[in-house]
C-alpha positions in Angstrom: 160.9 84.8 -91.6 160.5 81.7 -94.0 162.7 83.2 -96.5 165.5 84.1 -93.8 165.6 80.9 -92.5 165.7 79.2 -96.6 168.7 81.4 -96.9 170.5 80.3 -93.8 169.8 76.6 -94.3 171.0 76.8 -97.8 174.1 78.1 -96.7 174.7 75.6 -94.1 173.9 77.3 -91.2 171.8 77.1 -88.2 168.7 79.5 -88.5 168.6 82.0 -85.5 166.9 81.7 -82.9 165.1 84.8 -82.7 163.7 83.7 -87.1 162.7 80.4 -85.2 161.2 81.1 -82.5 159.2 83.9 -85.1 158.5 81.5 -87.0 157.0 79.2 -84.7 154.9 82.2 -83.1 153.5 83.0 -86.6 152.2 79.7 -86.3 150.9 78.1 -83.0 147.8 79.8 -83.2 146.6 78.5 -86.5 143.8 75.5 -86.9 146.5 73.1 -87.4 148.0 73.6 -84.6 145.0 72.7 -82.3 145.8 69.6 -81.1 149.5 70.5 -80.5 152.4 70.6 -82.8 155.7 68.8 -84.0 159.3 70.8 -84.0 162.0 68.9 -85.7 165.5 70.5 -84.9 164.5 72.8 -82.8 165.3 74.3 -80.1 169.2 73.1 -80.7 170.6 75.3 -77.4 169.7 76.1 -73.7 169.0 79.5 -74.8 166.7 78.7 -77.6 165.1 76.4 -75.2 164.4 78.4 -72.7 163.3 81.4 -75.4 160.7 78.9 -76.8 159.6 77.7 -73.1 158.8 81.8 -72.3 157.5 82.5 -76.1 154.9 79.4 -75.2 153.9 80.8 -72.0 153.4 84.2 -73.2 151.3 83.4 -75.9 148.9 80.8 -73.7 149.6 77.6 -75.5 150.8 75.8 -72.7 154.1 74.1 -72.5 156.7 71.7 -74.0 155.0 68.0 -73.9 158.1 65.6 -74.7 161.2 65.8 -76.5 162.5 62.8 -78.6 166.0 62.4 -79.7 166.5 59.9 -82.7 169.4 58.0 -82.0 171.8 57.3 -85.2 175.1 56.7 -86.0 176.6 59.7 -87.9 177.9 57.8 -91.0 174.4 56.3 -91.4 173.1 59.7 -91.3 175.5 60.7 -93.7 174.8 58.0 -96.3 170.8 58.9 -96.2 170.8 62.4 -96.6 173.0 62.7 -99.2 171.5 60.2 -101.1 168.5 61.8 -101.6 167.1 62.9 -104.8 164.2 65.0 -106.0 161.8 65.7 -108.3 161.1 69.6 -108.1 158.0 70.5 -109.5 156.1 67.5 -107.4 158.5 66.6 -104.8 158.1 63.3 -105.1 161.4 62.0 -103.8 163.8 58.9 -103.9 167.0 57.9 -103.0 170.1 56.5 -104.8 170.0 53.4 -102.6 167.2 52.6 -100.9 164.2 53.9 -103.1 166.6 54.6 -106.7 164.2 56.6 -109.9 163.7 53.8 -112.3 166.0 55.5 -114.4 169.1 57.0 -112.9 168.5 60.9 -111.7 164.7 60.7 -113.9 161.6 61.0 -112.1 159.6 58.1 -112.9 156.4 60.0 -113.4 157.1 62.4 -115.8 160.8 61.3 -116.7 161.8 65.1 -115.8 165.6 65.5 -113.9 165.7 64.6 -110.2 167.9 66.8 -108.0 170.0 66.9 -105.0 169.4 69.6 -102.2 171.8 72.1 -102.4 172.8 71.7 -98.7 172.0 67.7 -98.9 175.9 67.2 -99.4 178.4 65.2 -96.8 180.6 69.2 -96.1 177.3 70.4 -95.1 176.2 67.4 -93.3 179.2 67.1 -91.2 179.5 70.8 -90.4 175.8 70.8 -88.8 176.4 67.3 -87.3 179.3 68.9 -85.5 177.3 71.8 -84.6 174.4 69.7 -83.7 177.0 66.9 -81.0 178.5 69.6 -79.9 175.2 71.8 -79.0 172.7 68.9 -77.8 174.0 67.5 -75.0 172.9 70.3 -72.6 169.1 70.6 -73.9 169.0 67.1 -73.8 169.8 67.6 -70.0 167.7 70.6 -69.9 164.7 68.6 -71.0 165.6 65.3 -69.0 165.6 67.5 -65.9 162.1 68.4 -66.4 161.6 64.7 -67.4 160.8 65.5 -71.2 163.8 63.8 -72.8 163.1 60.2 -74.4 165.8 59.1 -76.7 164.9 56.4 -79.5 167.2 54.4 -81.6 166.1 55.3 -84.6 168.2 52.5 -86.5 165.6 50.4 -86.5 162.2 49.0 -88.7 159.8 51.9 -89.5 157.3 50.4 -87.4 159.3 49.7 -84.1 160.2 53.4 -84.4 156.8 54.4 -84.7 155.6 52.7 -82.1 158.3 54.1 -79.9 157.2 57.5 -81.0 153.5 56.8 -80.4 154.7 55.1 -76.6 156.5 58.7 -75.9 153.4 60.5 -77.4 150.8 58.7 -75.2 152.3 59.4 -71.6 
């Protein structure tokens, strides 16, 4: 399922939901996973909302405990992600602007290339930002009807917006 969902990512696409929702199921019932668990990006539709909501249920974990939407403009978006670089073998990352390799595109550990993500690039970006607008507003209602939803501007300090997150967490 991992591998599918590499492929799909890679390409610029949005991973289906039935590799997802796999994915996650593969999962839930592991140790780290005992005190709950964190999706980011997902569920991006009603449908894969609802799929996840029954795949929960069906496998006794319980249910959907809040849903956070960080708030950010687009072009700000745009301008972090594909800025990005990385080291491969370690992971250790930067970024070109706000956290820039010593030495342009050289880790500073080893002094071994830094790379970009192939889908960390501004066609890729925009194409799944457009996907993403244009598929989010109805599981943001979805999940504000069941009074999950908490939206958080997310263009702010580190620590207000973890403190936001640990305020939505806590309810």
């Amino acid at each position: 399922m991992g591998k599918k969902a590499k492929a799909v990512m890679e390409a610029g696409g949005l991973v289906s939901d039935d590799i997802v929702v796999g994915i996650i199921k593969e999962n839930i019932h592991a140790p780290e996973c005992n005190n709950g668990f964190i999706l980011d990006g997902f569920p991006r539709t009603v449908g894969q909302a609802k799929t996840l909501d029954e795949m929960l249920v069906s496998e006794k974990v319980g249910t959907i405990g809040a849903v956070i939407e960080f708030k950010i403009p687009d072009e700000l978006l745009v301008e972090r992600i594909c800025g990005r670089l990385v080291h491969a073998a370690s992971g250790r990352s930067y970024h070109e602007k706000f956290a820039p390799p010593k030495v342009p595109m050289k880790d500073d550990v080893t002094g071994e290339p830094l790379m970009k993500r192939k889908d960390d690039n501004e066609a890729t970006l925009r194409s799944r930002l457009t996907a993403f607008h244009e598929q989010t507003k109805p599981v943001v209602d979805y999940y504000a009807a069941k009074g999950l939803y908490s939206p958080i501007d997310a263009n702010q300090k580190f620590d207000t917006v973890k403190a936001a997150i640990a305020a939505v967490l806590s309810k």
